[in-house]
N, C-alpha and C positions, 0 to 999 in steps of 0.2 A: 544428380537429382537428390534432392533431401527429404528423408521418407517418411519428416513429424507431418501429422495433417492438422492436430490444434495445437499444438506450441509451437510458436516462431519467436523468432530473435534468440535464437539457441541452437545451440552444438550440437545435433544428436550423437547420445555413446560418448557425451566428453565431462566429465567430471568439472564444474564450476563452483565458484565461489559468487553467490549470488547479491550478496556485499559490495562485491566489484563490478558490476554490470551496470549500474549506474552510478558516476561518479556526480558529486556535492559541484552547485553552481550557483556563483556568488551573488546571492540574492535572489536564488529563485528555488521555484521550485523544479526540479528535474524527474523524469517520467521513463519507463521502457514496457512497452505492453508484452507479455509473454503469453495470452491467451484472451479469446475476445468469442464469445457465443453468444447466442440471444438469454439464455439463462444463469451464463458463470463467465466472468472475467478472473484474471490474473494479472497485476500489475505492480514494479516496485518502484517507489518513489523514493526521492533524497528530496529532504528539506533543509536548503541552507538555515543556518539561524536566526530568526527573527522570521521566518516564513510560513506559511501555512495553506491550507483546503478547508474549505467549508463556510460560514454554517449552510447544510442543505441534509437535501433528505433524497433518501433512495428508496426505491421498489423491492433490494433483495438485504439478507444478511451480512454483512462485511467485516470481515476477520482483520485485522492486524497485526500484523508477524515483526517485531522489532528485529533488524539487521542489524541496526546500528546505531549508537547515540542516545537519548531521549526524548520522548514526545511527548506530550498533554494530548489527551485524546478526551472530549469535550463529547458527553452524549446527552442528549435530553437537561440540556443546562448543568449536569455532573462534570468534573473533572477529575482524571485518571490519569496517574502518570504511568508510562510504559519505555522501559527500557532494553536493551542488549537480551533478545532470548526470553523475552514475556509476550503475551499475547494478550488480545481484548474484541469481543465481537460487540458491533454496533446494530443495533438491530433494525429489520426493515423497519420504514416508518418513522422512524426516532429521530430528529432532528439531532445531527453532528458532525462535528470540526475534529481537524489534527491537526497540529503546532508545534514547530522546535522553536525554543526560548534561547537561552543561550546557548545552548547543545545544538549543532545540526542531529537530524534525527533522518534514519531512513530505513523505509517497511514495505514489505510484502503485502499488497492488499489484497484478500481474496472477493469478491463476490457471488453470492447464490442468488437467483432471484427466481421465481414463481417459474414453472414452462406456461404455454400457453394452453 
C-alpha cells in the first residue's frame, strides 16, 4: 500500500532527482502530474525545442520552477527569460505562454487557485 494521499507518481521516503522524472520528447511537449486538487496542482513539464504552452489564462497563481534548460516565459505580452534554478510567478488572470527556443527547457509548475 503506498501511504502519499496527494502526491502520486512518486516514491515515498526515496530521495529523487526531479530533472529525471520527465524525460525531453522530440517535438513535444512531455507532462507528469505530481499533485492534482481543486485549489493547487503540481506538474513538471519538458519542452522539447522549438515547443511551447500557451497563450491562455488561469484562475490561480502559477509558479515556474526552471529544472532544466531555458525558457521565455511570456506574461501579459512581457517576455522573461528563466533558466536552470530561477523562478517566475504568472499571475491569476494574466494572459501567458512558456517556450523553449533553441534550448529544451523543463519546469516545475506550481499552481494556487482561489478554494471555493
Amino acid at each position: 500500500m503506498n501511504p502519499l494521499q496527494f502526491i502520486k507518481n512518486m516514491e515515498p521516503a526515496t530521495v529523487q532527482n526531479l530533472s529525471q522524472m520527465v524525460p525531453y520528447e522530440k517535438g513535444m511537449v512531455a507532462s507528469q502530474t505530481l499533485a492534482q486538487q481543486d485549489y493547487f496542482s503540481v506538474t513538471i513539464l519538458a519542452l522539447d525545442c522549438g515547443t511551447g504552452v500557451g497563450p491562455h489564462v488561469c484562475e490561480g497563481d502559477a509558479l515556474v520552477y526552471a529544472l532544466d534548460g531555458t525558457g521565455d516565459v511570456i506574461i501579459d505580452g512581457n517576455h522573461h527569460t528563466v533558466q536552470k534554478g530561477e523562478c517566475i510567478v504568472m499571475p491569476a488572470d494574466f494572459p501567458h505562454a512558456v517556450n523553449a527556443g533553441d534550448v529544451s527547457f523543463q519546469f516545475l509548475l506550481t499552481v494556487v487557485k482561489p478554494q471555493a
